[in-house]
C-alpha positions, 0 to 999 in steps of 0.5 A, spaced: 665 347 182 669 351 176 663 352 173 659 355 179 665 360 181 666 362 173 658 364 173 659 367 180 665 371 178 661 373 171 655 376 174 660 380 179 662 383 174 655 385 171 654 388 177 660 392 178 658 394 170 651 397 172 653 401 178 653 408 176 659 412 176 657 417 181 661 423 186 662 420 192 658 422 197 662 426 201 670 427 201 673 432 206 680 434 205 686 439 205 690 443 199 695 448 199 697 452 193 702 458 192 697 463 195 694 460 201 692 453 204 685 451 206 680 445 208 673 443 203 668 438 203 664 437 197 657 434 199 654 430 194 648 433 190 647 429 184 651 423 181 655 428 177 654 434 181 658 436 188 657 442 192 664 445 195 665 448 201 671 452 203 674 455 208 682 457 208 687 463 208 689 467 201 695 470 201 696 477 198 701 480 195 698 487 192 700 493 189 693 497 188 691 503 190 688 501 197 694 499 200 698 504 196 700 508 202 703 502 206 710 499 206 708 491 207 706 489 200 704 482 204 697 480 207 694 474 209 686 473 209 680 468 211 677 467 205 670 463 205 668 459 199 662 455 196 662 452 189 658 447 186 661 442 181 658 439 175 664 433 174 662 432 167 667 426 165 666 421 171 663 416 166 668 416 161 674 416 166 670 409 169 669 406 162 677 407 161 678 404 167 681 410 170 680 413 177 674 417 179 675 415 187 675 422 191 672 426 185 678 423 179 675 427 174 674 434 170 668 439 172 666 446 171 664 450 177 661 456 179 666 459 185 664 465 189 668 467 194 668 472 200 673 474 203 672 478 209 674 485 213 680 481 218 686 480 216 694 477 218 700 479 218 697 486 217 704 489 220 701 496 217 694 497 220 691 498 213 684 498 213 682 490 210 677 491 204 672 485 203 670 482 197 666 478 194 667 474 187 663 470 182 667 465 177 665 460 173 671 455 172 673 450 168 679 446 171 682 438 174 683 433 180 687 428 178 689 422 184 697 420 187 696 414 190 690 414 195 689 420 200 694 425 195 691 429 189 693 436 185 688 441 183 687 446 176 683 450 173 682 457 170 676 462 169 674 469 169 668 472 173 666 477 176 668 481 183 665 486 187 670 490 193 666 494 199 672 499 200 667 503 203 666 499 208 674 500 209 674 508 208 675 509 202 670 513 197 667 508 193 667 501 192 669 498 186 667 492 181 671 489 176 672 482 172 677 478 175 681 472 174 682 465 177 687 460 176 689 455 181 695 450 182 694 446 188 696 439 191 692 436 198 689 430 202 683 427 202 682 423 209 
């Protein structure tokens, strides 16, 4: 009887070895951060690649010439999100018996954001200028416990502003800069 539940127990453990370490298939969740809080769902597309769905809203503090004539220096905008992620380190991390449940794990990432013409806490009326942006990013997800998680990364990309659309005389390109610090939930 040792002996069948030794082999038993051993082979278990041979099959728990050959299963691949992969991105889950999907996980849904919410974040916050210093500027702003959002819903995302990232869907399986390869074992080491998920696509992240975004929605949420992106506080703003500005201090450009768009908004140069309105007192309030504080705005609140929907921002639309669509990223895929390659999670290069899934294996490794298994291999050392850490944690890759909810996408435990670093990544690189193509974020492209949009933010549209509507717009929160605007007690000025200031025309709302959308953007888009293209940032390809370098960051971390790391697990608290089974539902909590935080968050990091940083890049640079590319980001094009349709002040036209708002009234302004031209519309604007221009590098931009991303660098987020979040904490969530994964349900």
């Amino acid at each position: 009887m040792k002996n069948l539940l030794f082999i038993l127990l051993f082979f278990s453990t041979l099959a728990a070895k050959a299963q691949e370490t992969s991105v889950e298939k999907s996980t849904f969740g919410v974040q916050t951060g210093v500027l702003g809080i959002w819903a995302y769902n990232e869907a399986k597309l390869s074992n080491a690649i998920a696509l992240r769905t975004e929605l949420g809203f992106d506080f703003g503090i500005w201090e450009t010439t768009y908004y140069d004539d309105y007192d309030s220096p504080f705005i609140l905008t929907p921002v639309i999100v669509v990223e895929p992620r390659f999670y290069y380190n899934l294996k490794r991390r298994s291999e050392n018996s850490q944690r890759t449940n909810g996408n435990s794990g670093n990544f690189i990432a193509i974020k492209t954001s949009y933010h549209p013409e509507l717009a929160l806490f605007n007690t000025d009326d200031a025309p709302v200028v959308s953007d888009f942006a293209i940032i390809p990013t370098w960051g971390i997800r790391r697990n608290l416990g089974a539902h909590f998680n935080y968050e990091a990364g940083v890049g640079v990309g590319y980001s094009y502003t349709f002040a036209e659309r708002a009234g302004y005389s031209k519309d604007k390109s221009e590098i931009e800069l991303n660098m987020h610090l979040r904490i969530g939930y994964r349900f």
